[in-house]
N, C-alpha and C positions, 0 to 999 in steps of 0.2 A: 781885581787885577787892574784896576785905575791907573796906580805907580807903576804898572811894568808893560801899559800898553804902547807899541812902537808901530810902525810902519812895517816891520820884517813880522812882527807879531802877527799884525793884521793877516798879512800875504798868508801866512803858515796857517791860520786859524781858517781860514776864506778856501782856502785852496785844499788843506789836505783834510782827509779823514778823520773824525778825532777817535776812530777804531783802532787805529797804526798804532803799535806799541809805541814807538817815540813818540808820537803824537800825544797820547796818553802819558807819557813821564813829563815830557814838556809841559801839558796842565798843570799836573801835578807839582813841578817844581815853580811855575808861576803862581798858585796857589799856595804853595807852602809859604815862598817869600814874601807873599803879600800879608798872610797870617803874621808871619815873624815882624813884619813892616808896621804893621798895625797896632802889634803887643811893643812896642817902643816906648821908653817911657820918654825919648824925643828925640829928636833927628841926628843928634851925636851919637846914640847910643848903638855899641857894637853888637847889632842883634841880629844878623842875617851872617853865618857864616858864607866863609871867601869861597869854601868848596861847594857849595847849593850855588852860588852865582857862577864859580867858573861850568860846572855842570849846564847849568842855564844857558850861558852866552855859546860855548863849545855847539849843545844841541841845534840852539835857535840858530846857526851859522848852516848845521849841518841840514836842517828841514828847510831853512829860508832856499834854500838850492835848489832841494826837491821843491820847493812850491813853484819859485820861478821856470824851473825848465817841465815843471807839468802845464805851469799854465801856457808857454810856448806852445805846447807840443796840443794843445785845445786851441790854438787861433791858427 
């Protein structure tokens, strides 16, 4: 997950569960696209469909929330 490590990633990975079902599709779709990333025959090539990333950024938006106001609610 090298390519798709963020700051929000971090927060999510750090803070939640990796039990939580979303938690668990969000691996999963970070690991699927890094697979797809990797199988590239080079950095133009249309290898990561648009619907696994919109899937992707939608979640990470919706857990990066949850991460920040759990970790609020622990300080």
């Amino acid at each position: 997950m090298k390519h798709l490590k963020s700051p929000k990633s971090e927060a999510i990975l750090n803070t939640l569960s990796p039990l939580e079902p979303k938690v668990q599709r969000y691996i999963t779709l970070l690991t699927k696209i890094e697979s797809l990333m990797s199988a590239a025959e080079d950095e133009n090539d249309a290898c990561v469909p648009i619907e696994l990333v919109a899937e992707l950024f939608v979640l990470q938006d919706e857990l990066y929330k949850e991460a920040t106001e759990k970790h609020k609610e622990a300080n």
